[in-house]
C-alpha angles and dihedrals in degrees: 000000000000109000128251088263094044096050095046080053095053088050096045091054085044091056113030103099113192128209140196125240123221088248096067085253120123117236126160152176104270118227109194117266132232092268090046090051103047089059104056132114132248104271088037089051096046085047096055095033081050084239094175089180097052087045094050086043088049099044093046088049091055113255113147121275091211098042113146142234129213093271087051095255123152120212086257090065095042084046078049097051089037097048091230095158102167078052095052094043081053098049091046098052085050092056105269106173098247090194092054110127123206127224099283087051095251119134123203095273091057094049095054085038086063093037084054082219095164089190110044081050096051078053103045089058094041099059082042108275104153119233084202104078118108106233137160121067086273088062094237128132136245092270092059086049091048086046098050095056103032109256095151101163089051078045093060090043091055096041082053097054093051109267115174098261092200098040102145107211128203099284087047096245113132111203089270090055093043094056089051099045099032103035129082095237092249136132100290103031076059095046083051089052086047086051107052095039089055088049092052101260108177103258088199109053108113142201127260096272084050100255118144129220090249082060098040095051083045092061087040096060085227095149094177099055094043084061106045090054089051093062093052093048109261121154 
């Protein structure tokens, strides 16, 4: 059987999802790692093992639901990376803060966005975590981060829980533009496009030099996704 260390290690490398910044420089969410695990606290380690009985032990006995590790997560976002979902039902009826970023600026939606953890995130709205925060250090949300890797069926969810289709983040990429610049023009980078037209994405909201996603997709050479935006008007 794998040890304690070796199987926190096995999860972190599961569940740490890495994406590429626009710069060409690697940045990602950060799950914790073996070393961070293994020196947790009670209430921090049950949330990441999933140990609903030492949660529900901690919690009763009065530790703080919404205690912190070194990297500023909560044991809503280790239960998050870990997909611990009894745990995470657990820490939000005890009053979790669904909305608490981490210190990357990611909440438990976006992390689960990233993950493209269908599940957890059909959980996570479902108990009140909110698709509309800004998180990451681009102040985006958790669609434009969907968007940008080509999670379409978390991008439906979140469409579907009302996050803001248009939010410019700091680059001044919306989630449309995001899946054009940042995808790789495949199946499901189109099937994001498809979902946030059909949900009413601005098709004339530019980037910062002016260029539209109808031009974008054109240099691309992304057919699919230029007509698809002609059909819903773009120009």
């Amino acid at each position: 059987m794998l040890s304690s260390a070796k199987r926190c290690a096995v999860v972190a490398v599961m569940v740490g999802v890495l994406a590429v910044a626009p710069s060409g420089s690697a940045t990602a969410q950060s799950p914790p790692t073996a070393a961070e695990a293994a020196s947790y606290g009670a209430l921090l380690a049950a949330a990441w093992r999933g140990d609903v009985p030492t949660l529900k032990l901690r919690l009763t006995a009065g530790d703080d639901v919404n205690t912190r590790d070194g990297h500023g997560r909560t044991p809503l976002h280790v239960a998050t990376f870990a997909r611990q979902r009894e745990a995470l039902a657990l820490l939000a009826g005890a009053g979790a803060d669904l909305a608490a970023l981490e210190n990357d600026r990611y909440d438990a939606v976006t992390i689960a966005a990233v993950a493209d953890d269908e599940d957890t995130l059909r959980l996570l709205l479902s108990l009140g975590a909110s698709a509309k925060l800004n998180t990451s250090r681009y102040d985006g949300t958790a669609l434009i981060a969907a968007a940008h890797l080509g999670h379409d069926g978390v991008v439906r969810q979140l469409i579907a829980a009302g996050a803001p289709l248009d939010h410019v983040n700091n680059l001044h990429w919306t989630a449309l533009i995001e899946a054009i610049v940042l995808g790789d023009g495949g199946k499901r980078h189109v099937a994001v496009v498809e979902a946030l037209l059909g949900a009413g994405a601005n098709t004339q909201l530019a980037d910062r030099s002016g260029t539209t996603p109808l031009a974008l997709a054109r240099a691309r050479g992304y057919d699919a996704m230029v007509q698809m935006l002609l059909r819903a008007g773009a120009r």
